[in-house]
C-alpha positions in Angstrom: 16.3 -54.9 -2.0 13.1 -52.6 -2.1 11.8 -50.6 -4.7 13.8 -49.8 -7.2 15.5 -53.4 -7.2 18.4 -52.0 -5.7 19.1 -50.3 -8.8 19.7 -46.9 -7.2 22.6 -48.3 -4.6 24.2 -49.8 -7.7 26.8 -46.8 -8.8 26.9 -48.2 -12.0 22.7 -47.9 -12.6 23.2 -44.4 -10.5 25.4 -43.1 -13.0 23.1 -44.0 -15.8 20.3 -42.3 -14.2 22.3 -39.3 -13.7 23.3 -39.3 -17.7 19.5 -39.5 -18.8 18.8 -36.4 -16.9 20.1 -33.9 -19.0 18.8 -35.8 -22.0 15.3 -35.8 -20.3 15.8 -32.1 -19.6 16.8 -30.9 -22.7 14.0 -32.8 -24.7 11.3 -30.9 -22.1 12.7 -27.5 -22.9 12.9 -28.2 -27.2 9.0 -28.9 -26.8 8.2 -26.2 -24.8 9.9 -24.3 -27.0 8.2 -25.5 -29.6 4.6 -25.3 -28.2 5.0 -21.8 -27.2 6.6 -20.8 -31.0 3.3 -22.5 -32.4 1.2 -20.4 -29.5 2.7 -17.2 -31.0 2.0 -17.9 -34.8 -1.4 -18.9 -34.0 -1.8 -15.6 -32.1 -0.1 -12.9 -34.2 -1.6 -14.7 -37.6 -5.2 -16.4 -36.6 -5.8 -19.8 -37.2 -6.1 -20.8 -40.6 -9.5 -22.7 -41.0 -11.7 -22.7 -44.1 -12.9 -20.2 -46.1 -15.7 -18.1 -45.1 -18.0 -17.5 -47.9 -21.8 -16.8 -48.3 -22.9 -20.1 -49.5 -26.6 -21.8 -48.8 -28.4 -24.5 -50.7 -31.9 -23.6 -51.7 -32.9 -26.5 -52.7 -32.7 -29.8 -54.9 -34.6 -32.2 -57.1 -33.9 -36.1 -57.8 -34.0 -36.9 -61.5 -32.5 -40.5 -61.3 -30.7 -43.0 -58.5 -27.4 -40.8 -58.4 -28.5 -37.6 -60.2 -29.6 -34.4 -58.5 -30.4 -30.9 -59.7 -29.3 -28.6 -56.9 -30.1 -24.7 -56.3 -27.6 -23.1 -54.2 -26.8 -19.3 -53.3 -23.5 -18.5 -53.4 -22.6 -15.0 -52.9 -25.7 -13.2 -53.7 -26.2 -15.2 -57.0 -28.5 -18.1 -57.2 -26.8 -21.1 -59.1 -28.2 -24.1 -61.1 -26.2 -27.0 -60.7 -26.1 -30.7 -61.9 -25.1 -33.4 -59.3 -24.0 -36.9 -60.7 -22.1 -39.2 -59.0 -19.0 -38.4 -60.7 -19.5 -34.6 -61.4 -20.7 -31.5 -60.6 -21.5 -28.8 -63.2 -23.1 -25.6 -63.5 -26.2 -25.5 -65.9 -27.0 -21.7 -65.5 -27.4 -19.0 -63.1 -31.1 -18.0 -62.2 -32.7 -14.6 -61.9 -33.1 -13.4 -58.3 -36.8 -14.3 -57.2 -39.4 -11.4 -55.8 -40.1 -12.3 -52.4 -44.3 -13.2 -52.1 -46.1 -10.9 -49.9 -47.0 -12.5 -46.7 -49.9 -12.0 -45.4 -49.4 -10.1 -41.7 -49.7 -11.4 -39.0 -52.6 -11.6 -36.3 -52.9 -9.6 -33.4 -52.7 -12.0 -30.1 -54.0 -14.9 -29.4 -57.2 -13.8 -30.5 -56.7 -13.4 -34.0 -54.3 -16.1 -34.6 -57.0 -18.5 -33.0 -60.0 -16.6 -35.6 -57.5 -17.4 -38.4 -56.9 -21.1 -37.7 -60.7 -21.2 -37.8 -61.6 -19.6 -40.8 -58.9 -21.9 -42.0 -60.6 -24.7 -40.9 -64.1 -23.6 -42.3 -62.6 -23.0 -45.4 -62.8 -19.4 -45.6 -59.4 -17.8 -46.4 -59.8 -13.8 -46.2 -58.3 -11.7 -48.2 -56.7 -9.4 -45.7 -55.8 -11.8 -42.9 -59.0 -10.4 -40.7 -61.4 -12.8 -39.2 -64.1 -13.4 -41.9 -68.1 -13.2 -40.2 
């Protein structure tokens, strides 16, 4: 007796065997049905994750141990909100905020390096040229 214990030359263990077969075979083909049915739903309808929306936070402030004050941008509209640790409320929607002219930027190397020195000397010109 090798291998199989001599199962196989017992006709009795043979003919069990031969009755799990179709049991095995039919189990194979109701999950490969089933994995290609969910295959075509996530094909013909996209899978379903989460919501896309414009959403960013700006920026918070600490007031206490578990307390925050949180400016976030949702959609366009810049929101006020009030973190505790068991809620979060809106306090008030902010006016949009004029971007503050930046001051343009050096041409090459060159002017980059004559800016970090002025910087450094303390003088800060007014038009982002290289002060004498």
């Amino acid at each position: 007796m090798t291998g199989l214990g001599g199962l196989t030359s017992d006709p009795n263990h043979a003919a069990v065997f031969s009755g799990l077969m179709p049991l095995l075979v039919g189990m194979g083909v109701v999950v490969l049905v089933l994995s290609g049915l969910l295959w075509l739903i996530r094909r013909r309808f996209g899978v379903a994750g989460p919501a896309k929306i414009d959403c960013a936070v700006v920026g918070g402030l600490a007031v206490g141990p578990r307390e925050r004050l949180v400016v976030v941008r949702v959609e366009g509209k810049r929101l006020l909100l009030g973190i505790t640790s068991s809620a979060i409320g809106l306090l008030c929607e902010l006016p949009e905020v004029a971007a503050a002219p930046t001051a343009p930027a050096p041409a090459g190397f060159a002017g980059a390096l004559a800016q970090a020195f002025d910087r450094w000397r303390g003088a800060k010109p007014l038009d982002g040229a290289h002060a004498p």
